[in-house]
Backbone as CSV, one residue per row, in Angstrom:
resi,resn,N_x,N_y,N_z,CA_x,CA_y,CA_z,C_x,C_y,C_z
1,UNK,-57.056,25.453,-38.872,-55.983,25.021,-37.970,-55.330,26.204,-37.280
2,UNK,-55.282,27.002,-38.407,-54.609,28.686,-37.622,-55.460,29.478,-37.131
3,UNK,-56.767,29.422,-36.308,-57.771,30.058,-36.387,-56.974,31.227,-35.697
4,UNK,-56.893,31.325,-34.683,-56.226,32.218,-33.396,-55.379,32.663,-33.924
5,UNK,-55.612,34.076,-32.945,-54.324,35.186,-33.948,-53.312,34.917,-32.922
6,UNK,-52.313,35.490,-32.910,-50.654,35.464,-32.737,-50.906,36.527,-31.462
7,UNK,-50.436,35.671,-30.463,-50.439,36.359,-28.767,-49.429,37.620,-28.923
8,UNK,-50.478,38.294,-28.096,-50.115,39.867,-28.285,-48.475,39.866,-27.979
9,UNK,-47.729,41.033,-28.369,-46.501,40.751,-27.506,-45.228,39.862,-27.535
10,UNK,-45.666,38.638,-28.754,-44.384,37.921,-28.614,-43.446,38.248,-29.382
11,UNK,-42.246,38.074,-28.133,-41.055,38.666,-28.248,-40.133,38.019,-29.253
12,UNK,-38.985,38.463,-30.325,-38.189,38.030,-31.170,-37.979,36.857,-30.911
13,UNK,-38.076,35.634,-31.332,-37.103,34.307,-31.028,-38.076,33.791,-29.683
14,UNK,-38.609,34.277,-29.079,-39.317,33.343,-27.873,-40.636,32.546,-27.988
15,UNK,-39.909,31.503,-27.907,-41.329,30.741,-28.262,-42.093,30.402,-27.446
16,UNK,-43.361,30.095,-27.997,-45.133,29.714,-27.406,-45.291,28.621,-27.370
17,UNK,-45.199,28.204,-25.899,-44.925,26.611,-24.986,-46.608,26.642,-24.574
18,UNK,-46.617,25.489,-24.306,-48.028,25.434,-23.975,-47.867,23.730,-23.365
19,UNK,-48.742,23.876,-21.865,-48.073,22.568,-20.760,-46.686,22.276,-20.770
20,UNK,-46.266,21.512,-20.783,-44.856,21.086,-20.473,-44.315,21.018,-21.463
21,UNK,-44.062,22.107,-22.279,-43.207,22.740,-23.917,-43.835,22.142,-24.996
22,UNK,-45.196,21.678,-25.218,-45.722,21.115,-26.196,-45.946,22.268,-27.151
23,UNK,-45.978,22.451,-28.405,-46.363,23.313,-29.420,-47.856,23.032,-29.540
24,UNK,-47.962,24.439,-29.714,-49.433,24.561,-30.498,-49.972,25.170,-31.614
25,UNK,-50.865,25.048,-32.399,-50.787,25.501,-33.452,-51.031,27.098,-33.604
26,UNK,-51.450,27.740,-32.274,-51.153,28.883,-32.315,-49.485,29.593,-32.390
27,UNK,-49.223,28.971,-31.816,-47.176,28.894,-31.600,-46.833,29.006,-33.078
28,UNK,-47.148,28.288,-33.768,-46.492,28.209,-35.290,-47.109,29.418,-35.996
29,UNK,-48.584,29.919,-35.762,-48.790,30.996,-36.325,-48.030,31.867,-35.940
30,UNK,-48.085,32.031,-34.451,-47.137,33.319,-33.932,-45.759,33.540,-35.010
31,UNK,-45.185,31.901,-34.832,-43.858,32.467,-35.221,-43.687,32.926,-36.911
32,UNK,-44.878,32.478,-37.395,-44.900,33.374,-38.973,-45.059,34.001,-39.251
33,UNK,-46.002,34.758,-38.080,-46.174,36.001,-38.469,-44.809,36.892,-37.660
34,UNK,-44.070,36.948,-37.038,-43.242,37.305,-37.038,-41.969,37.335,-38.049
35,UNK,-42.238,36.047,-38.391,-41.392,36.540,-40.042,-41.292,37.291,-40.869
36,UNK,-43.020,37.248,-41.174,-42.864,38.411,-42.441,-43.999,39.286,-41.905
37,UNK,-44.712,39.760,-42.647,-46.080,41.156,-42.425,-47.259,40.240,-43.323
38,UNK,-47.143,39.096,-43.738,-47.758,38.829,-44.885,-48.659,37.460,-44.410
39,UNK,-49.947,37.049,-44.619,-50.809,35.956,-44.392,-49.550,34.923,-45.123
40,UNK,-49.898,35.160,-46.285,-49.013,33.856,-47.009,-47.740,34.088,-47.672
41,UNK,-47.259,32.963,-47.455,-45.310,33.190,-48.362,-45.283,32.237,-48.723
42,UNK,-44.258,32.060,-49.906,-43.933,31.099,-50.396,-42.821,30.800,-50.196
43,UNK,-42.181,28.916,-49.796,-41.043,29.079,-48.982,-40.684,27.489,-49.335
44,UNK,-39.430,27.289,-49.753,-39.295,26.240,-49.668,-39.583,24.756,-48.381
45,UNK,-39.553,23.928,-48.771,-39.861,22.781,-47.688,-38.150,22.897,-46.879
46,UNK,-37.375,23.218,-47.115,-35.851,23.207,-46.538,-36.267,24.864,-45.596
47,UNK,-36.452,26.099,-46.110,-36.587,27.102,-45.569,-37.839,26.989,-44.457
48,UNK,-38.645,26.191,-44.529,-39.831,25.992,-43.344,-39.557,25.826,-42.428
49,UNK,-38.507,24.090,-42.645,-38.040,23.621,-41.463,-36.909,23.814,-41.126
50,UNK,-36.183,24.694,-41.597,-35.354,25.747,-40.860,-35.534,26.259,-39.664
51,UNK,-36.865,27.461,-40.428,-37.642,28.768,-39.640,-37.917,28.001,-38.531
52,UNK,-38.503,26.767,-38.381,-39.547,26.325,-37.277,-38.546,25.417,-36.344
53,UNK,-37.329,24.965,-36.759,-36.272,24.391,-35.872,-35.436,25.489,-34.828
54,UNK,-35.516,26.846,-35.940,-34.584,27.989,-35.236,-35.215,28.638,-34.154
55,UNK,-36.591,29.196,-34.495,-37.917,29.575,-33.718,-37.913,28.423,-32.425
56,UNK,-37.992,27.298,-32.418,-38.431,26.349,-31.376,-37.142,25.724,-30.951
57,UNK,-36.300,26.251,-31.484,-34.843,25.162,-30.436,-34.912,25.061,-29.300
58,UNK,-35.347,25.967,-28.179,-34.902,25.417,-27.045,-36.142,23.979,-26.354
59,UNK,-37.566,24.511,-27.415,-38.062,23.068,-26.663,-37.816,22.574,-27.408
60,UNK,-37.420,22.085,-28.780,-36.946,20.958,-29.021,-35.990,19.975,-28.374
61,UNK,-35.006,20.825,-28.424,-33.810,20.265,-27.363,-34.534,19.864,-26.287
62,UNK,-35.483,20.644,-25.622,-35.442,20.152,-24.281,-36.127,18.810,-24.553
63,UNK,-37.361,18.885,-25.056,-37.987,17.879,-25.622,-37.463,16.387,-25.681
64,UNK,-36.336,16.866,-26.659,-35.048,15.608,-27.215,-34.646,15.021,-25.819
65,UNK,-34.457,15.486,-24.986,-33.265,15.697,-23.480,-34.606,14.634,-22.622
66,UNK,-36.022,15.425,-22.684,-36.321,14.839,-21.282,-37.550,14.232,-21.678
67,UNK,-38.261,13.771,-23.189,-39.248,13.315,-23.037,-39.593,12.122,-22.818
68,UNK,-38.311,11.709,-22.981,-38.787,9.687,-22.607,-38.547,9.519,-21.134
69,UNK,-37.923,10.373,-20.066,-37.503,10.421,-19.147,-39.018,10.669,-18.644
70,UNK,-39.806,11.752,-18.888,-41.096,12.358,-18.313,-42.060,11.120,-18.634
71,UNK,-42.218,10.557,-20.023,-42.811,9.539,-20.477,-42.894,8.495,-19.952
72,UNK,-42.441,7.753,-20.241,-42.033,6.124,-20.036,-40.779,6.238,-18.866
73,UNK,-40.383,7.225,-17.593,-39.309,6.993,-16.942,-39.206,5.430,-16.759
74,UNK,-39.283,4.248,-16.624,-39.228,2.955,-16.837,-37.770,2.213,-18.154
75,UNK,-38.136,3.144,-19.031,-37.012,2.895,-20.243,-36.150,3.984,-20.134
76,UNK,-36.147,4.642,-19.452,-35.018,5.730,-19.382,-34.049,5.413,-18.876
77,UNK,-32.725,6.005,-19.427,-31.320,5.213,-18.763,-31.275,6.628,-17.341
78,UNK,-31.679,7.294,-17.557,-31.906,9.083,-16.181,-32.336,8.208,-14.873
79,UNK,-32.959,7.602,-15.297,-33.709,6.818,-13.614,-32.972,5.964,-13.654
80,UNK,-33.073,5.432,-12.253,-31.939,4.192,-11.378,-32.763,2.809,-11.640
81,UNK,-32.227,1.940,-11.954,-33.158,0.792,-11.668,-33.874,0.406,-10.411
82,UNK,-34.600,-0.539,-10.654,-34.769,-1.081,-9.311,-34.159,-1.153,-8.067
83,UNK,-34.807,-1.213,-6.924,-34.112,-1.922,-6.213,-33.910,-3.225,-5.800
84,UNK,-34.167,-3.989,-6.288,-33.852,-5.400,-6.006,-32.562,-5.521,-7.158
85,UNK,-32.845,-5.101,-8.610,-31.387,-5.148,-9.508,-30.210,-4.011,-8.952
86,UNK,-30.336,-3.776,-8.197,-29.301,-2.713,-7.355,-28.378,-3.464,-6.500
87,UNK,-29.519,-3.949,-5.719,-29.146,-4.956,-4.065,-28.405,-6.188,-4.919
88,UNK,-29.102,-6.614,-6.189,-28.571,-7.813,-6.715,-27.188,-7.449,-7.362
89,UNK,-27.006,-6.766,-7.940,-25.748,-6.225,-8.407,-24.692,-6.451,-7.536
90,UNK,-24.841,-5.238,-6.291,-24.106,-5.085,-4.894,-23.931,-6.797,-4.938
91,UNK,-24.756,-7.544,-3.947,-24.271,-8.617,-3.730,-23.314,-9.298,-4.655
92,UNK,-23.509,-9.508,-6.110,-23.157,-10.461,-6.981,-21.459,-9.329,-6.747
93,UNK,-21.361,-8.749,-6.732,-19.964,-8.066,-6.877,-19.132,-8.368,-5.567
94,UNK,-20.067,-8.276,-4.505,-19.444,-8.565,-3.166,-18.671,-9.957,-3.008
95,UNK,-19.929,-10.845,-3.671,-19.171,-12.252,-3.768,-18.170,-13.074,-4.602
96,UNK,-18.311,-12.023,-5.698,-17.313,-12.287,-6.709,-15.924,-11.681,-6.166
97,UNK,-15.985,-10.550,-5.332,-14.889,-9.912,-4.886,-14.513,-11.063,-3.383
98,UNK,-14.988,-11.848,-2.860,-14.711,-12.180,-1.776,-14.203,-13.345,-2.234
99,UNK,-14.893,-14.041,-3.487,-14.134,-15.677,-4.055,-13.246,-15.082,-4.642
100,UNK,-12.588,-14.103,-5.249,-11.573,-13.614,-5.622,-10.265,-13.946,-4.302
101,UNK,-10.850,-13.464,-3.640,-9.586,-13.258,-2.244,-9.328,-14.367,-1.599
102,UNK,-10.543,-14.982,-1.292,-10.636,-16.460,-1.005,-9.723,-17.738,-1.573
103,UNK,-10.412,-18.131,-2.512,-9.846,-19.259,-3.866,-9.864,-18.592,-5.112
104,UNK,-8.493,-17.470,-5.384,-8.827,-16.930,-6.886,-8.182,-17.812,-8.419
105,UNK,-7.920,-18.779,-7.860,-8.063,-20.317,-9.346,-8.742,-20.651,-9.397
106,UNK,-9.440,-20.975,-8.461,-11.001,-21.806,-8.606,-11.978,-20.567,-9.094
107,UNK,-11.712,-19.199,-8.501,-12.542,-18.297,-9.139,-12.611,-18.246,-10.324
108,UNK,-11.686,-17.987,-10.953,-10.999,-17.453,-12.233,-11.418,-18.554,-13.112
109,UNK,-11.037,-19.753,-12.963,-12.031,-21.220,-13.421,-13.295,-21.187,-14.208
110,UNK,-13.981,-20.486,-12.827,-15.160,-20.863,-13.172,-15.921,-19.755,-13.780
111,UNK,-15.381,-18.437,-13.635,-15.580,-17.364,-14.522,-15.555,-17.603,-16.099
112,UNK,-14.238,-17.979,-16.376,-13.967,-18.835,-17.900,-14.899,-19.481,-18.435
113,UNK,-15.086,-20.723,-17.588,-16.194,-21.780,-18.135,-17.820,-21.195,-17.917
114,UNK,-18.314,-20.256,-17.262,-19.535,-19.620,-17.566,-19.231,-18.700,-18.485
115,UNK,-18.462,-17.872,-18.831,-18.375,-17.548,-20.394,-18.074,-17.889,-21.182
116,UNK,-17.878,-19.455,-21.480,-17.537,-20.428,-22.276,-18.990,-20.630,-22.714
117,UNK,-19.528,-20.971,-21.588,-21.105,-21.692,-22.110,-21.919,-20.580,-22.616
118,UNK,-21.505,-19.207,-22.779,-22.575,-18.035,-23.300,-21.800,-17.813,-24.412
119,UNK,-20.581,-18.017,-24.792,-20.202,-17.485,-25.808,-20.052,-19.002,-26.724
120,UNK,-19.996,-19.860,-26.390,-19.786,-21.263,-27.542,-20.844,-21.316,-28.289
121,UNK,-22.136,-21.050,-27.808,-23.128,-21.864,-28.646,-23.555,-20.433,-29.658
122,UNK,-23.267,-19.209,-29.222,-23.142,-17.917,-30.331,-21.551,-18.548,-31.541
123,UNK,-20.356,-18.795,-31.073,-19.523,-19.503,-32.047,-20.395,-20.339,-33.027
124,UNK,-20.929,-21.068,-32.555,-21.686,-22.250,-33.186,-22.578,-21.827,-34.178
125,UNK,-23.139,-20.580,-33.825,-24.343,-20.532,-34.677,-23.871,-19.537,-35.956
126,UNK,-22.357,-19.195,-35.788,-21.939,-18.517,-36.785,-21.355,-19.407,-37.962
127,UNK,-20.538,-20.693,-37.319,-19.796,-21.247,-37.927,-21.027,-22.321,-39.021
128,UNK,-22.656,-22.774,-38.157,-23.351,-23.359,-39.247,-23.517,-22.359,-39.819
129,UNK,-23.835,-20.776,-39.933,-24.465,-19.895,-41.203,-23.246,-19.968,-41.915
130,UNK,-22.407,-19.569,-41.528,-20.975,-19.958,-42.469,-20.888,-21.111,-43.275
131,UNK,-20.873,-22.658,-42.760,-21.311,-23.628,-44.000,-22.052,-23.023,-44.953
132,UNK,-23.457,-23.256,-44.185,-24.828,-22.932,-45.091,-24.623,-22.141,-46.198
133,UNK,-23.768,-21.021,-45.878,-23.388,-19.878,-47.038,-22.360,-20.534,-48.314
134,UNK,-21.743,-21.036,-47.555,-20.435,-22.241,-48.315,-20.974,-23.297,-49.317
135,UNK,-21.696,-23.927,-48.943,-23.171,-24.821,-49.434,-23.512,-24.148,-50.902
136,UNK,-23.942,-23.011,-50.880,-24.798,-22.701,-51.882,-23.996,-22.580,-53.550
137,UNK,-24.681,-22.845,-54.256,-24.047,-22.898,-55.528,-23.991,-21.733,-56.425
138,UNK,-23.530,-21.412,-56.950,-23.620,-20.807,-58.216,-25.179,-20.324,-59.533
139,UNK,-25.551,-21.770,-59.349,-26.744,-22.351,-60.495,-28.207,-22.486,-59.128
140,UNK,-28.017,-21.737,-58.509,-29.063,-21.887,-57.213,-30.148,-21.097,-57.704
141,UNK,-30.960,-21.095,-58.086,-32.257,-20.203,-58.809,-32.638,-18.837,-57.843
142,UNK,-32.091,-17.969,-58.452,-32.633,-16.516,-57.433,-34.022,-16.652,-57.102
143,UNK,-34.255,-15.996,-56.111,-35.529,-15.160,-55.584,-36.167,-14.240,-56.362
144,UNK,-37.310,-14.164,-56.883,-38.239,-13.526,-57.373,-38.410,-12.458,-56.578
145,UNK,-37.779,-11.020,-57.612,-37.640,-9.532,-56.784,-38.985,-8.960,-56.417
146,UNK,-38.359,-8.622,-55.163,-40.071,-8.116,-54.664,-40.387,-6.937,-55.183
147,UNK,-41.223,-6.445,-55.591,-41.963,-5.066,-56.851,-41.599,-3.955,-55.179
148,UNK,-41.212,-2.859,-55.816,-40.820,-1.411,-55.006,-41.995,-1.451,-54.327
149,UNK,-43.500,-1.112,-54.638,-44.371,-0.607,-54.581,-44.712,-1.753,-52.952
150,UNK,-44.089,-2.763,-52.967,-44.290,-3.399,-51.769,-43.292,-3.525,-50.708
151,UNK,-42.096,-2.737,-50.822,-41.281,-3.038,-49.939,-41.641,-2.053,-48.807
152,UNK,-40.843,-1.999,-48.051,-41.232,-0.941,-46.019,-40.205,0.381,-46.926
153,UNK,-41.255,1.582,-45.725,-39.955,2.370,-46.127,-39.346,2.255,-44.753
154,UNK,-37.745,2.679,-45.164,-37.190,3.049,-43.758,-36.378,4.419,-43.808
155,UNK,-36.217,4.839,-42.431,-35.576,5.623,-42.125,-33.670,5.469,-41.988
156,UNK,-32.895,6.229,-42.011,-31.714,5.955,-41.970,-31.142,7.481,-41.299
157,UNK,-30.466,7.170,-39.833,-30.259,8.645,-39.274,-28.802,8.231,-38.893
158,UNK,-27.917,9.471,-39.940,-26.777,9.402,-40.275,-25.593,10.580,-39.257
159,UNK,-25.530,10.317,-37.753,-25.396,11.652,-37.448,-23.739,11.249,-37.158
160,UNK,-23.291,12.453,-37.517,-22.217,13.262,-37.867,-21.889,14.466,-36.688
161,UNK,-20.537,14.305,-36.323,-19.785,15.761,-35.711,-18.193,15.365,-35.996
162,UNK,-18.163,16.808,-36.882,-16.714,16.968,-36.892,-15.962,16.057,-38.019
163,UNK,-16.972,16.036,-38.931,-16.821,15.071,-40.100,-17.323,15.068,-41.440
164,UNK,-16.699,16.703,-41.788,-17.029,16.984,-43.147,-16.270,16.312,-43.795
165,UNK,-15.455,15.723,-43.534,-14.395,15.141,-44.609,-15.261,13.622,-45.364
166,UNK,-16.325,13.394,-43.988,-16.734,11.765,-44.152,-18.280,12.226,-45.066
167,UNK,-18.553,13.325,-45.061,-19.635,13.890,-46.049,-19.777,13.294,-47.328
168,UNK,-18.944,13.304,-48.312,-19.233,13.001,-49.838,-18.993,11.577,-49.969
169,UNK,-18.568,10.756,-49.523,-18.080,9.587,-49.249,-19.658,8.957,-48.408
170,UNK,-20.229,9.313,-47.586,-21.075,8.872,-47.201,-22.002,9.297,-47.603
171,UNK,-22.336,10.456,-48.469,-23.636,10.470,-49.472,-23.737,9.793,-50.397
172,UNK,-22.304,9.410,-51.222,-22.384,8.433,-52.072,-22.537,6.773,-51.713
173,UNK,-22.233,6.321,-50.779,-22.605,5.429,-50.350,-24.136,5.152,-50.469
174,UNK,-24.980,5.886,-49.365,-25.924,6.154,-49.490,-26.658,6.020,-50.770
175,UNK,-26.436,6.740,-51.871,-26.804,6.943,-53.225,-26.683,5.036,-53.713
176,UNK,-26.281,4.960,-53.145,-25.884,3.645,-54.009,-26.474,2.011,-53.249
177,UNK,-27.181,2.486,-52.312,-27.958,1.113,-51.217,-29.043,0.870,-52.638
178,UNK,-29.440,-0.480,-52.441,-30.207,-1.106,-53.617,-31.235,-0.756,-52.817
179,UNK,-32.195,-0.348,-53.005,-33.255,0.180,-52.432,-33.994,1.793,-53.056
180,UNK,-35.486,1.406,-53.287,-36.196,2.829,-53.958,-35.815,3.942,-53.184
181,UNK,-35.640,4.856,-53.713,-35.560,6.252,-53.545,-36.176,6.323,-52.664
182,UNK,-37.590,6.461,-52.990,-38.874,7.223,-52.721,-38.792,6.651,-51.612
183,UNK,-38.651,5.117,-51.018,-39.065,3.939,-49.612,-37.655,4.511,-48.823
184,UNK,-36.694,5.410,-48.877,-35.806,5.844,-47.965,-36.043,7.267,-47.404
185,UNK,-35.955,7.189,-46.127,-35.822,8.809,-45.233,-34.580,8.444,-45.200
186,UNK,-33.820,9.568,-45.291,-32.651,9.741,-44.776,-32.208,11.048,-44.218
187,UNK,-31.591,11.107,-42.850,-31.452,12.234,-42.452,-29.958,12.551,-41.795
188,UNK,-29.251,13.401,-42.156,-28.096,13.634,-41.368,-27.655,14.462,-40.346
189,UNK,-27.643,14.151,-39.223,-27.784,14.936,-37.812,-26.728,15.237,-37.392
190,UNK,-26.936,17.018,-37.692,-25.624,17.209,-37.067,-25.634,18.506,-36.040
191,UNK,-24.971,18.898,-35.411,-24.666,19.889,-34.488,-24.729,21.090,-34.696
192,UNK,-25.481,21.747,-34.258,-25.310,23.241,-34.296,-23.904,24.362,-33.723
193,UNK,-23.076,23.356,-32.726,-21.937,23.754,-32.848,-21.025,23.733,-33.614
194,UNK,-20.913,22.279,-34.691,-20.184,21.829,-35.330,-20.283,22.720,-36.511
195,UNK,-20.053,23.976,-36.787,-20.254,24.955,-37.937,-19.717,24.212,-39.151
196,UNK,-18.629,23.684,-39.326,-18.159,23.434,-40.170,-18.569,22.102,-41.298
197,UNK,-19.444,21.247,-40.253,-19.750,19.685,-40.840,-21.194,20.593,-41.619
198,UNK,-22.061,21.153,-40.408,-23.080,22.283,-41.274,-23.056,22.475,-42.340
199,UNK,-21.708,23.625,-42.981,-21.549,24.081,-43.971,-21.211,23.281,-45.292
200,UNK,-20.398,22.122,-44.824,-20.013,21.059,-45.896,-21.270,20.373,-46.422
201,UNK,-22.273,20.392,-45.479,-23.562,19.609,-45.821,-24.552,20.028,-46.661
202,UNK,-24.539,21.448,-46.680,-25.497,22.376,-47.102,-24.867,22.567,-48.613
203,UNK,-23.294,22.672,-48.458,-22.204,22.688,-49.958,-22.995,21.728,-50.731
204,UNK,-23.362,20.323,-49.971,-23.558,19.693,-51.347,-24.575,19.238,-51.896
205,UNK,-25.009,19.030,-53.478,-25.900,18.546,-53.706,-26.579,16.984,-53.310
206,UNK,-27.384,17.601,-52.350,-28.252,15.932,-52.011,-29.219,15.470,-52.435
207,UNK,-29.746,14.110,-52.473,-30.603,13.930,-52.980,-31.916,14.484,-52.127
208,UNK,-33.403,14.224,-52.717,-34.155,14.321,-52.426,-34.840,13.564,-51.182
209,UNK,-34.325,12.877,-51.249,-34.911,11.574,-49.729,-33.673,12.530,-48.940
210,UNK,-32.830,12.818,-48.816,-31.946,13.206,-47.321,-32.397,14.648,-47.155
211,UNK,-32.257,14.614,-45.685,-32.461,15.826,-45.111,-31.619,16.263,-43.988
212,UNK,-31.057,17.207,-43.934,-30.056,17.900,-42.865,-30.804,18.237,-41.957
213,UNK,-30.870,17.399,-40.700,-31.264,17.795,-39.359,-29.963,18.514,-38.238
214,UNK,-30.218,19.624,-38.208,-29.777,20.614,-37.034,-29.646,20.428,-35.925
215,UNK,-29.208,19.744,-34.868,-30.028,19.998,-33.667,-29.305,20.857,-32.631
216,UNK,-30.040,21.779,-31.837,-30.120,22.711,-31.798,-28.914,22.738,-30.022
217,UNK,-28.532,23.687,-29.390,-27.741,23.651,-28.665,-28.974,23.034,-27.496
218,UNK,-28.465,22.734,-26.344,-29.140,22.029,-25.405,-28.799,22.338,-23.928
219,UNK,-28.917,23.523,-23.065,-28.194,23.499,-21.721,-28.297,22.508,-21.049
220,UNK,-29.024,21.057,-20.907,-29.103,20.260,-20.010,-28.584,19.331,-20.885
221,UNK,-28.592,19.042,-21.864,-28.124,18.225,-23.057,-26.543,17.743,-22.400
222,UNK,-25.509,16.339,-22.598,-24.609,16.281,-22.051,-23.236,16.767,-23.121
223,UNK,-22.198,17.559,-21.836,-21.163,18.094,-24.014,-20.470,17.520,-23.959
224,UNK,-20.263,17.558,-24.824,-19.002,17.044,-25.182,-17.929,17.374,-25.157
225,UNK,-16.690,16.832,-26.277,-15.256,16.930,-25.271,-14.823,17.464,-26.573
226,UNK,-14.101,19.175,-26.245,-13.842,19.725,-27.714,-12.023,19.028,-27.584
């Protein structure tokens, strides 16, 4: 996989993009061997993906920022919709603004009663699960637990800024979902500005399924509001 040696020349911290910031597996050699002088090290699974988040931040970020945009622009919120849901918009606002000025009781009316008819039959479907739940007894014969070895795993991405305080409180939570260990990712995403949520995270002992994701500063990325 590492056949290729490490491009002559690369500079501290700059990483080896290849097409439109994709990594390659020469890139990852490069950046190890810039680590140490040594073919092999021994390194924790936390110290790897450190090295290889710190080494590659800026395409990650960029990555994060623009790949569904480059991808699928179609599902991207970056591109404009259509134009016909544009023109349709415009109009529907024009006319709502003109029956406003026009007849605004009769507007106002009939605004009500079309969100009457979208929101009643959602009422409705809360108030039968509500019986249904009411219904059930006591002496109702449980469900036969489904064996670990068959349940999904899932992921759970817990991101955090500016909220070390909500740290131990939400690991323990966590700790405590009825669900296998082993069938949970869990990851807590937090800011590379946010030094402080960082440090509280790293303070504590976590379990083995969570992992502290970094992510890395972003110049095109949108900031936030200190």
């Amino acid at each position: 996989m590492f056949g290729d040696r490490a491009p002559e020349g690369a500079g501290e911290g700059a990483p080896v993009r290849s097409g439109a910031g994709a990594l390659r597996p020469t890139a990852l050699r490069a950046m190890l061997a810039q680590l140490a002088p040594y073919d092999i090290a021994l390194a924790t699974p936390r110290a790897v993906r450190d090295a290889v988040y710190h080494h590659f931040a800026p395409v990650l970020a960029r990555g994060a920022v623009e790949t569904l945009a480059m991808r699928r622009p179609a599902q991207s919120a970056r591109m404009y919709g259509p134009r016909w849901q544009r023109l349709s918009f415009i109009a529907g606002a024009t006319a709502l603004m003109l029956a406003l000025l026009l007849a605004p009781s009769e507007t106002v009316r009939g605004v009500t009663l079309l969100l009457g008819v979208v929101f009643v039959p959602v009422i409705g479907l809360r108030a039968v699960a509500a019986y249904g739940l009411m219904r059930q007894t006591e002496d109702t014969a449980p469900q036969s637990r489904v064996p670990d070895a068959d349940l999904p795993t899932y992921t759970i991405l817990a991101p955090l800024f500016r909220e070390a305080h909500m740290l131990p409180s939400l690991v323990h939570a966590l700790r405590q979902l009825d669900w296998p260990a082993a069938k949970l990712d869990i990851k807590l995403i937090l800011e590379a500005t946010d030094r402080e949520t960082v440090a509280a995270a790293r303070a504590l002992s976590l379990p083995g399924n969570v992992e502290i994701v970094v992510v890395p500063v972003s110049a095109r990325a949108p900031n936030r509001r200190r």
